[in-house]
DRENDO-1510 file (C-alpha; in Angstrom, 1 decimal, always signed):
<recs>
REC; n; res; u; v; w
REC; 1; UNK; -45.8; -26.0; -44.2 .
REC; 2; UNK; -43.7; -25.9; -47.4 .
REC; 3; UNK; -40.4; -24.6; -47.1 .
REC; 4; UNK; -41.3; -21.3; -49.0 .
REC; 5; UNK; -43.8; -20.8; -46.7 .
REC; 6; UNK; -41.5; -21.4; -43.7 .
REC; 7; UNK; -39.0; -19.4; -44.8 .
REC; 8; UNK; -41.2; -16.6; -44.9 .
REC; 9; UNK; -42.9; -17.0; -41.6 .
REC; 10; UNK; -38.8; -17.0; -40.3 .
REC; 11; UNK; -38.0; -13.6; -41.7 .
REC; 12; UNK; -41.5; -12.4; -40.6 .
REC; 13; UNK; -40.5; -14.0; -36.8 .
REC; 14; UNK; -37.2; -12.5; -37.1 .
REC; 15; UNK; -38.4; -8.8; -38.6 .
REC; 16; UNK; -40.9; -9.0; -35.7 .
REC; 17; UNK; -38.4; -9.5; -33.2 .
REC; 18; UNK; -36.3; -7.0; -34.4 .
REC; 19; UNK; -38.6; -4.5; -34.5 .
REC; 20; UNK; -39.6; -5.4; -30.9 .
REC; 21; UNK; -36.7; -5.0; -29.5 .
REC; 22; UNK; -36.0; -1.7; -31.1 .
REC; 23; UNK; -39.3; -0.2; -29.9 .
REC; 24; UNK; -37.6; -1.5; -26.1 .
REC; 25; UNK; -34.7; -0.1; -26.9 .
REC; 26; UNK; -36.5; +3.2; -27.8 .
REC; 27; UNK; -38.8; +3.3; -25.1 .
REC; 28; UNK; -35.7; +2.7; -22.3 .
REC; 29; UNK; -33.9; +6.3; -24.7 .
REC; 30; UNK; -37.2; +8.2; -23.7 .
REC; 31; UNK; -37.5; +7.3; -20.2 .
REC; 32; UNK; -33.9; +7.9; -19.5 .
REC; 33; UNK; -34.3; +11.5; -21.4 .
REC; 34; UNK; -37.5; +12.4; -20.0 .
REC; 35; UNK; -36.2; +11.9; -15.9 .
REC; 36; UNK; -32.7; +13.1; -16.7 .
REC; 37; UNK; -34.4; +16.4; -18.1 .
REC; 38; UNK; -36.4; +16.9; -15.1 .
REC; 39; UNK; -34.0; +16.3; -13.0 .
REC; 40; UNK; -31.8; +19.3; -14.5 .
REC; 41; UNK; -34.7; +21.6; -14.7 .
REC; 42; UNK; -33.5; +21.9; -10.8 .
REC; 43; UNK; -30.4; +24.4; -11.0 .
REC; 44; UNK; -28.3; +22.7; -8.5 .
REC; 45; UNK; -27.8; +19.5; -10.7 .
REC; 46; UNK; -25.5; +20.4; -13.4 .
REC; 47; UNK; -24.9; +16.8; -15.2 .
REC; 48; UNK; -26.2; +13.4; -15.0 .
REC; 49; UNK; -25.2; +10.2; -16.3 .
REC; 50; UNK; -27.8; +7.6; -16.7 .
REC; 51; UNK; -26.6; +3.4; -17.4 .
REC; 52; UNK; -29.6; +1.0; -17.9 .
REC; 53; UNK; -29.0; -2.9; -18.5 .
REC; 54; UNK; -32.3; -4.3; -19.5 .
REC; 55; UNK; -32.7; -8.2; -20.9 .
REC; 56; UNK; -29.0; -8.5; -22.0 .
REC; 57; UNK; -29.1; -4.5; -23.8 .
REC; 58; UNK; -27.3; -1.7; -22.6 .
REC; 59; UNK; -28.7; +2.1; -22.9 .
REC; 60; UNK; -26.0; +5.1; -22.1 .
REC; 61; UNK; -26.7; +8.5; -22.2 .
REC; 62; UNK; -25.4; +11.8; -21.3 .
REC; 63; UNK; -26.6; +15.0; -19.8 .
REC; 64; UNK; -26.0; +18.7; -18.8 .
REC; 65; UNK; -22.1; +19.8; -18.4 .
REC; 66; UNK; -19.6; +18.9; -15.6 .
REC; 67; UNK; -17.7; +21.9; -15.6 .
REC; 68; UNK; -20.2; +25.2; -15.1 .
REC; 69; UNK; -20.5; +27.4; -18.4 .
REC; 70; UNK; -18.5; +24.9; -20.3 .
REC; 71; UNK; -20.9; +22.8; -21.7 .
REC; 72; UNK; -18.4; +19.6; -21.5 .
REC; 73; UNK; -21.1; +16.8; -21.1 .
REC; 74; UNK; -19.9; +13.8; -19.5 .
REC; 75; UNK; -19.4; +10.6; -21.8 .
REC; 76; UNK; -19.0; +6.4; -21.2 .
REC; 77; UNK; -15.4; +7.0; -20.1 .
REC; 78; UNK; -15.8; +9.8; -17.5 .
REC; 79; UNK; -14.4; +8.4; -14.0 .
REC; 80; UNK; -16.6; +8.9; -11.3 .
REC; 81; UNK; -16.3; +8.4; -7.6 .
REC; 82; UNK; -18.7; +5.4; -6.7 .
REC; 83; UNK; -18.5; +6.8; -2.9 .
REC; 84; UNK; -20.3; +4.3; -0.6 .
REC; 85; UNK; -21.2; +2.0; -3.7 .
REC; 86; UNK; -17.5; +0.4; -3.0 .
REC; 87; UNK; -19.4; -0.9; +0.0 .
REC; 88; UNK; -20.9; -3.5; -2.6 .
REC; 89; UNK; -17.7; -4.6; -3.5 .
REC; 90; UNK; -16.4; -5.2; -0.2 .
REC; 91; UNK; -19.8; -7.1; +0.2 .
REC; 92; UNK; -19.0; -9.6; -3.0 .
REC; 93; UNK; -15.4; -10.2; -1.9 .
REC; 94; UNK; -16.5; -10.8; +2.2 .
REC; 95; UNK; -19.5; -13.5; +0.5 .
REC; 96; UNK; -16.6; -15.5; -1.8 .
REC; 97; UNK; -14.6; -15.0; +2.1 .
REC; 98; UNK; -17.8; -16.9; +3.4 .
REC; 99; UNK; -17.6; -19.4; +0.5 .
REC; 100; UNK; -14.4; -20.0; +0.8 .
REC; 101; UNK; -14.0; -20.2; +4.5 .
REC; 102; UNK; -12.0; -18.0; +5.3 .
REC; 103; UNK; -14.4; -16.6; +7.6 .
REC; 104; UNK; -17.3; -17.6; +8.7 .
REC; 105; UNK; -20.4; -14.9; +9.4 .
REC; 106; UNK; -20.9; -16.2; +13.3 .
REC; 107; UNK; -17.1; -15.6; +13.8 .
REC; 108; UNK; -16.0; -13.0; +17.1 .
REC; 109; UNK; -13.7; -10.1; +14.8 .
REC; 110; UNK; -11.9; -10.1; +17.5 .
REC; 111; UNK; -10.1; -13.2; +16.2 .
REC; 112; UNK; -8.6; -11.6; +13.1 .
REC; 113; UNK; -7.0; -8.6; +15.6 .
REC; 114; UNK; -3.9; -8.8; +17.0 .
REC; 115; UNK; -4.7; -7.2; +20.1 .
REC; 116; UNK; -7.4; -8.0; +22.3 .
REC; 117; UNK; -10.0; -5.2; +22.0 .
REC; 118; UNK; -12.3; -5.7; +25.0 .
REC; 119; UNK; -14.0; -3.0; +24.2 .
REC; 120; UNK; -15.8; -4.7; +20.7 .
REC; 121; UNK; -18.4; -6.4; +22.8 .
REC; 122; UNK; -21.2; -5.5; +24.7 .
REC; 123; UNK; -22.2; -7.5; +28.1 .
REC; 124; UNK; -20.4; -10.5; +26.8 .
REC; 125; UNK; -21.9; -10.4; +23.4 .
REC; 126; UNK; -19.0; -10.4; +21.1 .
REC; 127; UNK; -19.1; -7.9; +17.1 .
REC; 128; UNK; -19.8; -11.1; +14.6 .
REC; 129; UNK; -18.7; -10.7; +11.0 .
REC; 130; UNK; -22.7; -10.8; +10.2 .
REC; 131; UNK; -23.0; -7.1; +12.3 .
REC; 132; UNK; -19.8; -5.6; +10.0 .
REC; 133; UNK; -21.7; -6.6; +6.8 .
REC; 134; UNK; -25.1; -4.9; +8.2 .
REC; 135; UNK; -24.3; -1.9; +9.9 .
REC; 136; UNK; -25.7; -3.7; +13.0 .
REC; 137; UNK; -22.0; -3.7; +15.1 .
REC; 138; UNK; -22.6; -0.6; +17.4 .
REC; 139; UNK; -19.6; +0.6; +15.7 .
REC; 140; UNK; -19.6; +4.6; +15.1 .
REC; 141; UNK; -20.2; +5.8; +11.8 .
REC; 142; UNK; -16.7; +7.5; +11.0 .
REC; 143; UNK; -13.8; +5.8; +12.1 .
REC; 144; UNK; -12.0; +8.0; +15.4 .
REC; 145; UNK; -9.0; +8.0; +13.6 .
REC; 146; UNK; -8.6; +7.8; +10.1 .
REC; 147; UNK; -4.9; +9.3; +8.9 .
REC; 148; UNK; -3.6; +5.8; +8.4 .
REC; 149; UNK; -4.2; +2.6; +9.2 .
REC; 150; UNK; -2.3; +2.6; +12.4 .
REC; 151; UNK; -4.1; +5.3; +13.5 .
REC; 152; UNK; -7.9; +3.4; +12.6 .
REC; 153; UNK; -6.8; +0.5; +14.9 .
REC; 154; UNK; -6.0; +3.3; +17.4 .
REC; 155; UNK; -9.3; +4.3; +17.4 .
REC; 156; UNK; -10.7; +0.8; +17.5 .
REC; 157; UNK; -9.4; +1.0; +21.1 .
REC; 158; UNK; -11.4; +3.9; +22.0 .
REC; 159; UNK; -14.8; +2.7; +20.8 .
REC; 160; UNK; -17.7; +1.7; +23.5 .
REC; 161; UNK; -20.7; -0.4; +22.1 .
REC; 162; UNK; -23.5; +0.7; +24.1 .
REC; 163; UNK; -25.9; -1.4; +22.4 .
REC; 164; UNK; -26.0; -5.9; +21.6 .
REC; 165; UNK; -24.2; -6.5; +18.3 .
REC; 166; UNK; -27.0; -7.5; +15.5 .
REC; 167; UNK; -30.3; -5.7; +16.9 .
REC; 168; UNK; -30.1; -2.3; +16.5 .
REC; 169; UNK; -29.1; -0.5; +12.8 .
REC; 170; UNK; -26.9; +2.3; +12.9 .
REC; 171; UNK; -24.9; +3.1; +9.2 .
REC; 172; UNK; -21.4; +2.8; +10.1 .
REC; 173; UNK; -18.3; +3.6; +7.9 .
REC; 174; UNK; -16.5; +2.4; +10.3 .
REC; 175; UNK; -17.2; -1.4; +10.1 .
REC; 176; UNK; -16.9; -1.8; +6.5 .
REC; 177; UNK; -12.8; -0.7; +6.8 .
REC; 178; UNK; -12.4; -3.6; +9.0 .
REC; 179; UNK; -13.9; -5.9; +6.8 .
REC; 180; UNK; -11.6; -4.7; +4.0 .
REC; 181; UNK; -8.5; -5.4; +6.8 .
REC; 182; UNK; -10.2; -8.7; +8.4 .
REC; 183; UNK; -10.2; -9.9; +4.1 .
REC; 184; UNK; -6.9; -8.7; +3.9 .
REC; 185; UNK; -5.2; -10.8; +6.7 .
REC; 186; UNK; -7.6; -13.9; +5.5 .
REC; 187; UNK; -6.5; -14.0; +1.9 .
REC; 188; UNK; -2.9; -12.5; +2.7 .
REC; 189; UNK; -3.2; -10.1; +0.0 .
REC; 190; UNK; -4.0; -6.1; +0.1 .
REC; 191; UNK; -7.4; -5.4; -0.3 .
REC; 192; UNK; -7.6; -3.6; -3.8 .
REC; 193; UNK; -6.1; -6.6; -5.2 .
REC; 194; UNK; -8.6; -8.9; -4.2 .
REC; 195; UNK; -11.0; -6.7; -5.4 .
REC; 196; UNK; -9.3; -6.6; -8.7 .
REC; 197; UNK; -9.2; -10.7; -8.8 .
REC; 198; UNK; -12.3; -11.6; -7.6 .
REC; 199; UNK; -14.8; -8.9; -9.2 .
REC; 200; UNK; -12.8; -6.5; -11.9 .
REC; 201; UNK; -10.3; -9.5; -14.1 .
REC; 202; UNK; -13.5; -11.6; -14.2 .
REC; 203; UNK; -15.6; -9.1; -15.7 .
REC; 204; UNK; -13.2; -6.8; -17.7 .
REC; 205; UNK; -14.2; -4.1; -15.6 .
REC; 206; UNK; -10.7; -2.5; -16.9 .
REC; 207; UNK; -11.9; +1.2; -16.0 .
REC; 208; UNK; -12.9; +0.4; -12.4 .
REC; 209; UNK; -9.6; +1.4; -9.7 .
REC; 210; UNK; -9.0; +2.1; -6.5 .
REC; 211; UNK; -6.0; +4.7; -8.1 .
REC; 212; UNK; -5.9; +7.0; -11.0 .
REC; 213; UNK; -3.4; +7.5; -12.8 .
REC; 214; UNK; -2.5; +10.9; -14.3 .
REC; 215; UNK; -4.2; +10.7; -17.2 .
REC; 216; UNK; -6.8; +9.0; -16.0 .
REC; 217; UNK; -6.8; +11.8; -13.5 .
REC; 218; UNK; -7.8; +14.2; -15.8 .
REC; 219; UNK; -11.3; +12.1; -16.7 .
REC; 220; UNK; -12.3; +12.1; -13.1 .
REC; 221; UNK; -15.3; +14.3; -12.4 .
REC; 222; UNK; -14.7; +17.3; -10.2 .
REC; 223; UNK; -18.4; +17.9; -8.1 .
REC; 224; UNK; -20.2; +20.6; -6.6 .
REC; 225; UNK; -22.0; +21.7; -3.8 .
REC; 226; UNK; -26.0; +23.2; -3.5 .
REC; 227; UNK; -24.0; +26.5; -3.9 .
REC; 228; UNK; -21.8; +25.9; -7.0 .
REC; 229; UNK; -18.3; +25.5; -4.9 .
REC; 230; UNK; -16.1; +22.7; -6.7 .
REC; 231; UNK; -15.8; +20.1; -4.2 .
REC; 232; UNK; -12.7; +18.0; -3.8 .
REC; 233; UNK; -12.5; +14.4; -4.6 .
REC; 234; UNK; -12.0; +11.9; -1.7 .
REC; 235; UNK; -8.8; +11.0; -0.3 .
REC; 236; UNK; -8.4; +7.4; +1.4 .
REC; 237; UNK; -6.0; +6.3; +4.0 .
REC; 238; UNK; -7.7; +3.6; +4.9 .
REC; 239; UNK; -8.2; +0.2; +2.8 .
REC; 240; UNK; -11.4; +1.4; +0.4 .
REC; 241; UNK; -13.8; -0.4; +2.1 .
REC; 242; UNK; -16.2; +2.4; +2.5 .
REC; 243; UNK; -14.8; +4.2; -0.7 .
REC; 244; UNK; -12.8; +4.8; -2.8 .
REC; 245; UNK; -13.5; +3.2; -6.4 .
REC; 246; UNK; -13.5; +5.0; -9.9 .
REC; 247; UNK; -15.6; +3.6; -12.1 .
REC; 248; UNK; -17.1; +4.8; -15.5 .
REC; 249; UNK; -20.5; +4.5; -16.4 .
REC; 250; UNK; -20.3; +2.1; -19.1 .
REC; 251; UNK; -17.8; -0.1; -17.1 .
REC; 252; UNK; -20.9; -0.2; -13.9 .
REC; 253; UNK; -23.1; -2.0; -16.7 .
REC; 254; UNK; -20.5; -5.1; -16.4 .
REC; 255; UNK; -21.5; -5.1; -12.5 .
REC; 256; UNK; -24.8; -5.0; -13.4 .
REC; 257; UNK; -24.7; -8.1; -15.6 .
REC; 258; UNK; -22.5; -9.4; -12.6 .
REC; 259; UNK; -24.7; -8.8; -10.0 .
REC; 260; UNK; -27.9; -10.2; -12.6 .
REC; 261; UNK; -26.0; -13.4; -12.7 .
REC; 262; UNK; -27.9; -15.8; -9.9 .
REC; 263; UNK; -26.1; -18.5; -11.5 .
REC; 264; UNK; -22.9; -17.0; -9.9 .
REC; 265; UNK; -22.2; -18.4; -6.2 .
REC; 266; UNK; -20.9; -15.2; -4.8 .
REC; 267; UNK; -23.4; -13.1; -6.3 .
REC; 268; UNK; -26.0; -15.6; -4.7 .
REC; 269; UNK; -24.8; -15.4; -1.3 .
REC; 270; UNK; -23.8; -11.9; -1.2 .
REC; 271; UNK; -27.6; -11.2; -1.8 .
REC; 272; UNK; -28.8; -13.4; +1.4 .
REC; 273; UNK; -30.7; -11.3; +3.5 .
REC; 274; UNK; -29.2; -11.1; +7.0 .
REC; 275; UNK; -30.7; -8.7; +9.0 .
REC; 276; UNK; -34.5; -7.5; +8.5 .
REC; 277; UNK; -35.0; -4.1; +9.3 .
REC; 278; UNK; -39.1; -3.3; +8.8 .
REC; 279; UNK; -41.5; -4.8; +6.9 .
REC; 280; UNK; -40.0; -4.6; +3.7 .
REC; 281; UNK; -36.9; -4.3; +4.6 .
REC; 282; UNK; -33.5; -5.9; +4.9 .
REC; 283; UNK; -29.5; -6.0; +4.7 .
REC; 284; UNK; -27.3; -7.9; +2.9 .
REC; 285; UNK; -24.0; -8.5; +2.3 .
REC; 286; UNK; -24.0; -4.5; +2.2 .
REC; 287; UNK; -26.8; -4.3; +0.0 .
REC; 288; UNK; -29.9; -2.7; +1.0 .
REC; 289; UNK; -32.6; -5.4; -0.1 .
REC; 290; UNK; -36.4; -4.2; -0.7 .
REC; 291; UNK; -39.3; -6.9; -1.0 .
REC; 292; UNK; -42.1; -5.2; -3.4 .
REC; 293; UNK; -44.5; -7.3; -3.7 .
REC; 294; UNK; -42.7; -11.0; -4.8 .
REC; 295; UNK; -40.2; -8.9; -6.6 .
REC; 296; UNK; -37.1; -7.9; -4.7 .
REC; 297; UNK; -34.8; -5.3; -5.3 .
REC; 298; UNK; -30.9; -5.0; -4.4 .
REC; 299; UNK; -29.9; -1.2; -3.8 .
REC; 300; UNK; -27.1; +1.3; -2.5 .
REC; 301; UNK; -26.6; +5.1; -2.8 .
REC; 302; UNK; -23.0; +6.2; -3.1 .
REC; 303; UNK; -22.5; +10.0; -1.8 .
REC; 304; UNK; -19.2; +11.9; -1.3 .
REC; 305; UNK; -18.2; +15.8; -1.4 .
REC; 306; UNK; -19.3; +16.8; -5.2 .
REC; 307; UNK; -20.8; +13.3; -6.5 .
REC; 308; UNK; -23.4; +11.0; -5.4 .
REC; 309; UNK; -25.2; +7.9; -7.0 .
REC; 310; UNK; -27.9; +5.1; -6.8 .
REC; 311; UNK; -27.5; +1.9; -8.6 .
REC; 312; UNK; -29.9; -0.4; -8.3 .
REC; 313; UNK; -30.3; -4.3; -9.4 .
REC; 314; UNK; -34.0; -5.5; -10.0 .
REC; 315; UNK; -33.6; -9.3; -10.4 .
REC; 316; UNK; -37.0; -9.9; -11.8 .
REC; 317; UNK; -37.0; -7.4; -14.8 .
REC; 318; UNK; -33.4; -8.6; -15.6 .
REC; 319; UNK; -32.4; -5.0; -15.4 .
REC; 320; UNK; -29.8; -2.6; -13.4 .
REC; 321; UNK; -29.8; +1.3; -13.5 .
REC; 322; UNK; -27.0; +3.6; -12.6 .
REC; 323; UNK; -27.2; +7.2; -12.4 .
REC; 324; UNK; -24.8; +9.3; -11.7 .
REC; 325; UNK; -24.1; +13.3; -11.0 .
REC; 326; UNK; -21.7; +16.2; -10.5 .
REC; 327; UNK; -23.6; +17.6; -7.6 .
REC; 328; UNK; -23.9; +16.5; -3.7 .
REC; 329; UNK; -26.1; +18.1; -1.0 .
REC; 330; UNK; -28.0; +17.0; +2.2 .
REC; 331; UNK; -31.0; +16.0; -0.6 .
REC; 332; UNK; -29.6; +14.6; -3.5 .
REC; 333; UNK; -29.8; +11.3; -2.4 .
REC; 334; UNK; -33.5; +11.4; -1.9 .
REC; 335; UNK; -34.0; +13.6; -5.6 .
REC; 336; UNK; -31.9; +10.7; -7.2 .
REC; 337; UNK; -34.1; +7.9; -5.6 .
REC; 338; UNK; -37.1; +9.2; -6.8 .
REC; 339; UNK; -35.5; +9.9; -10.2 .
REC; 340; UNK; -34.8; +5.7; -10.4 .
REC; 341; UNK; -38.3; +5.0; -8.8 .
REC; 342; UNK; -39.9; +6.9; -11.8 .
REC; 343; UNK; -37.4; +5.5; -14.4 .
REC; 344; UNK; -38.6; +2.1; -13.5 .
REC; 345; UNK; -42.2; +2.7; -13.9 .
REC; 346; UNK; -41.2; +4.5; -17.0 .
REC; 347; UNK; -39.0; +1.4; -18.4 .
REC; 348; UNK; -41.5; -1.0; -16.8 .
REC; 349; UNK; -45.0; +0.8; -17.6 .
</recs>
């Protein structure tokens, strides 16, 4: 081949590849206008923000309003509550915990307390680090006392496991606060700064925090209810194990790439499955894990008073999607889940 001849079979390479990727590109803009249209043709949904990472690419859009009769659509910098999505987070730092041994997943939690708890155990079987991680500890799913962190260990007191730690699931936002404490004591550092260390410096996740402030304030998404009440935003007192993180929806494709990055150690572990819960089913370092087919997926739904959430990894198709909305009822969760189902097959069709 002479070299004029190469040179244009280059450009015609290149020009190919260009125009593939724009036609992706194009094809993930539909998808994520066609489901986010649906989904507000149903009058209790007033906004949605929809984040897709896909083989390296990023695709943000926008939807609806987030204040009724305002028509203020949301944008790449609006703050939302990520709600039980924090989990994740406590999940990454408890694997590099693991990896670092600090703790190790067999331990009794009862090690890390300062009092003796004789309560966290049933019939001699001792709450492991594994059973925090998996909602399989027994605990209850609110903590008993929650007005400060005095108060939580309080509470701890008053707890009776009625079932062996590790066989029985039961969601628990109760478990994940003493994780957040039991990584505290390990490291010797409070809590949000570990997550800031070990997940948001790393990543330049610079509009992901635990606290606002007051300008920031003022691009944090107030919610509704199924009956157009504004809703009030959370309020911790505990460590933000359960909750608590802002995050904006072009800052949540950095976690994607993150979590997409099997090279990574932390992200490798935290993705173990270590507890199976059905068929296709299992739990992770607070990740709800799904086997289709030989594909698995990594998953969690974030829901608080006015805002809920699913953001899902999918290994395989090098993609994550977040979505994201003003609106929080006893459905939403499910509406949302099938709203990511269908913009998959959409994306992936």
């Amino acid at each position: 081949m002479t070299i004029k001849y190469l040179a244009a079979f280059l450009i015609f390479t290149l020009v190919g590849c260009k125009s593939k990727q724009q036609s992706n590109t194009q094809n993930i803009e539909n998808a994520i206008t066609k489901n986010a249209h649906q989904l507000l043709e149903d009058k209790r949904f007033h906004s949605v923000s929809i984040s897709v990472f896909k083989d390296g690419k990023s695709t943000i859009k926008h939807f609806g309003e987030l204040s009724i009769g305002k028509g203020n659509t949301p944008n790449d910098s609006t703050f939302y509550e990520l709600a039980s999505v924090t989990k994740t987070f406590t999940g990454y730092v408890a694997a590099k915990a693991v990896l670092d041994k600090k703790i190790n997943l067999d331990d009794d939690i009862r090690i890390y307390l300062n009092e003796p708890y004789p309560n966290l155990e049933f019939k001699g079987e001792p709450i492991r680090i594994k059973h925090l991680l998996t909602h399989t500890s027994g605990f209850p799913n609110f903590p008993i006392k929650s007005e400060n962190k005095t108060a939580f260990f309080e509470g701890l007191k008053l707890i009776k496991i009625e079932t062996v730690p590790g066989e029985t699931y039961t969601y628990s936002n109760t478990a994940p606060e003493l994780t957040a404490y039991i990584l505290e004591k390990v490291y010797q550092k409070p809590y949000e700064e570990l997550v800031t260390e070990f997940i948001l410096k790393p990543t330049k996740m610079t509009e992901t925090k635990f606290t606002l402030n007051d300008n920031e304030k003022l691009r944090l998404v107030k919610g509704y209810n199924d009956k157009n009440e504004l809703m009030p935003n959370f309020n911790r007192t505990l460590w933000g194990g359960i909750s608590g993180l802002h995050s904006t929806p072009a800052d949540l494709v950095k976690y994607m790439k993150l979590q997409l990055d099997e090279s990574n150690r932390i992200v490798k572990e935290s993705h173990k499955k270590l507890y199976k819960e059905g068929d296709d089913f299992w739990e992770g370092y607070h990740w709800y894990i799904l086997e289709n087919g030989n594909e698995l997926i990594y998953r969690h739904h974030g829901g608080i008073y006015g805002i809920q959430n699913w953001f899902v990894i999918y290994p395989k198709q090098n993609m994550g999607i977040s979505i994201l909305t003003n609106t929080s009822f006893n459905e939403t969760g499910e509406i949302l889940e099938k709203v990511v189902d269908q913009l998959y097959a959409d994306i992936n069709q």
